[in-house]
C-alpha positions as CSV (number, residue, x, y, z in Angstrom):
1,X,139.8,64.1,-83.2
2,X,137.9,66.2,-80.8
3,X,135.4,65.0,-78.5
4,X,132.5,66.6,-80.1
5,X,133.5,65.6,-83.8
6,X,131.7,63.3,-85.6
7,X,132.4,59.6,-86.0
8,X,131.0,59.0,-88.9
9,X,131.2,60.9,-92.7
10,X,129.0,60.8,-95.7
11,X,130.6,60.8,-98.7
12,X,129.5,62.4,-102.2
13,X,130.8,62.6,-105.6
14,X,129.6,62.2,-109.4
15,X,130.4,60.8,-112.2
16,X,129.8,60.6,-115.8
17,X,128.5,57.3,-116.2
18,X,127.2,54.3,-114.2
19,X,130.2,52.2,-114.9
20,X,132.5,54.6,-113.5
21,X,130.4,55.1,-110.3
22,X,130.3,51.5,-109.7
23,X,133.6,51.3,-109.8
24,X,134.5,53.8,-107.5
25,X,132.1,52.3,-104.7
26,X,133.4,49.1,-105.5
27,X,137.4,50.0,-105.1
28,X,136.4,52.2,-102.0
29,X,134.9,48.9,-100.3
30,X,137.4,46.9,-101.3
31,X,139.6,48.8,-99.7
32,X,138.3,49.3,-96.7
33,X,137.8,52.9,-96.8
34,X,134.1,53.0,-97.0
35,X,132.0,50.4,-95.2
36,X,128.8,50.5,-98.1
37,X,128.3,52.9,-101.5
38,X,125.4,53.5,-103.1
39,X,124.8,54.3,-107.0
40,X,122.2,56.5,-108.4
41,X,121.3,58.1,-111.3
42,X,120.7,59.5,-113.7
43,X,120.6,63.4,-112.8
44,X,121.1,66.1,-114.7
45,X,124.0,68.5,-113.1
46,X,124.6,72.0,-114.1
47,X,127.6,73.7,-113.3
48,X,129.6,76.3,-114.9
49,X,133.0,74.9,-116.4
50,X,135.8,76.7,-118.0
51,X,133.1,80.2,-118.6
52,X,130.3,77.9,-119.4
53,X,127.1,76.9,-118.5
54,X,126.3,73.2,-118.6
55,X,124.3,70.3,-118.1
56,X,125.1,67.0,-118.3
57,X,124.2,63.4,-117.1
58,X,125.8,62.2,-114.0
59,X,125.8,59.7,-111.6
60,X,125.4,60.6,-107.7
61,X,128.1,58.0,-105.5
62,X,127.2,58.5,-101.4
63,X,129.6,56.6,-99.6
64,X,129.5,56.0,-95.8
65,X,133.1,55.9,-94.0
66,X,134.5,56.1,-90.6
67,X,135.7,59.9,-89.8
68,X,139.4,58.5,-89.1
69,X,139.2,57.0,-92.9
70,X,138.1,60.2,-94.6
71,X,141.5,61.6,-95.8
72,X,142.2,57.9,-97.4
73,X,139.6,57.9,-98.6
74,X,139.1,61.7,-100.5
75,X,143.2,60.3,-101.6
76,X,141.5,57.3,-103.4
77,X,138.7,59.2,-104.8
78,X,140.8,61.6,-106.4
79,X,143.4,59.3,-107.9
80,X,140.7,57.0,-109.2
81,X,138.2,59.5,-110.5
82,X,138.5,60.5,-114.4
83,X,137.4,64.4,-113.5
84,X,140.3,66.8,-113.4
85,X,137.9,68.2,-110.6
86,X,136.0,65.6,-108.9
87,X,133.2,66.5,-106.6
88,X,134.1,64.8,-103.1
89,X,132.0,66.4,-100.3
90,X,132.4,65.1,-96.9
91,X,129.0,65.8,-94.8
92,X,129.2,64.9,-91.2
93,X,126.9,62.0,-89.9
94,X,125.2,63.6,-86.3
95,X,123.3,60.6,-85.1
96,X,121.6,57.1,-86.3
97,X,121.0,53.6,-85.3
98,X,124.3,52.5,-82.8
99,X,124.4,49.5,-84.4
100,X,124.8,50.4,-88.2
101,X,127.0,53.1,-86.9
102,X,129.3,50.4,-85.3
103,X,129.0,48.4,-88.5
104,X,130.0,51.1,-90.3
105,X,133.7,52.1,-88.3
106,X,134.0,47.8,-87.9
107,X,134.4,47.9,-91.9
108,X,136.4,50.8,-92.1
109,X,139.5,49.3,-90.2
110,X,142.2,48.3,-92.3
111,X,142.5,44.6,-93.2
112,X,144.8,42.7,-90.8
């Protein structure tokens, strides 16, 4: 990783319903792959899918993860996620408090 590129990533993705979400945050903890998730929701998306317009309920998933964890963890997203195309958007973190930002890679490391 380059000196100047982030440490830290947020994590977004949707999902269809609040189960689902939960879930998701729950395996990606589990796993070690994000340090905390958070679930919220309702929203209403639109999007165009397969030459139509929609909107539909969703649920918004924001997971925070070290930058070195981000590929595992866009790999578990996608193989847990019922979309054919998940949204997993990976916005860099640029500053914040040292100590949650510590916190954050500590829980990232894989389990020994």
């Amino acid at each position: 990783m380059a000196a100047d590129a982030p440490a830290h990533v947020r994590v977004e993705t949707t999902t269809g319903d609040r189960a689902t979400a939960h879930t998701l945050a729950r395996s990606a903890v589990a796993a070690r792959l994000a340090a905390c998730a958070q679930v919220g929701g309702p929203i209403t998306s639109h999007y165009r899918w397969r030459d139509e317009v929609r909107a539909d309920e969703e649920w918004t998933l924001v997971l925070k993860t070290a930058a070195d964890r981000l590929d595992a963890l866009v790999a578990h997203l996608r193989a847990a996620h019922p979309y054919d195309v998940p949204e997993i958007i990976a916005v860099p973190v640029t500053g914040g408090d040292p100590d949650y930002l510590g916190w954050l890679v500590d829980e990232t490391r894989p389990a020994e």
